[in-house]
C-alpha positions, 0 to 999 in steps of 0.5 A: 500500500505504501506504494499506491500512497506515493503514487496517489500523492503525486498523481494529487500533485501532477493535477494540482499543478495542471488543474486548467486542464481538468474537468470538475469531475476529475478535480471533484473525484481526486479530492473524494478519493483524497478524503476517503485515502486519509480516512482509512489511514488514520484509522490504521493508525488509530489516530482520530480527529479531535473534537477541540481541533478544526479537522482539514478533512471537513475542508477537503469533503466541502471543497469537492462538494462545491466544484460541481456547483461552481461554487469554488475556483481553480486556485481553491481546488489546487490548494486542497489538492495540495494540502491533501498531499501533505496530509497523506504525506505526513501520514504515510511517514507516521506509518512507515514509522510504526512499521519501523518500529514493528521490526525491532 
């Protein structure tokens, strides 16, 4: 799975820098499976959103209901994009980590 994570986290950062060139499908689609990516990785570490702190997940799932409304532009998208790679980025050296761990 570690693989399919880099390869997500820079097909997320191909399509934010070339986001003209993407439909409000793909770019609404990308950002869905972004969410549900970070989704399942928190809960294979067992790590859950506090209920004190904003979670950028909420932002994610708002950005991508909004792009089939037109109600957000391609600057917006591409930062959710981005941001999202950070986040599976941070989470997948959190795992790898733990895997680490697990061999000691």
């Amino acid at each position: 799975m570690s693989n399919s994570v880099s390869a997500f986290i820079s097909e997320l950062i191909r399509d934010a820098n070339q986001i003209e060139k993407l439909g409000d499908f793909e770019k609404s689609r990308m950002l869905e499976r972004a969410v549900t990516t970070i989704k399942d990785m928190r809960e294979q570490l067992g790590l859950l959103p506090g209920s004190t702190l904003r979670d950028p997940v909420i932002d994610l799932q708002i950005a991508a209901e909004l792009i089939p409304l037109g109600h957000t532009d391609d600057g917006k998208v591409k930062r959710a994009m981005l941001e999202a790679a950070e986040i599976l980025r941070t989470l997948k050296i959190v795992r790898d980590a733990n895997d680490e761990l697990k061999k000691l």
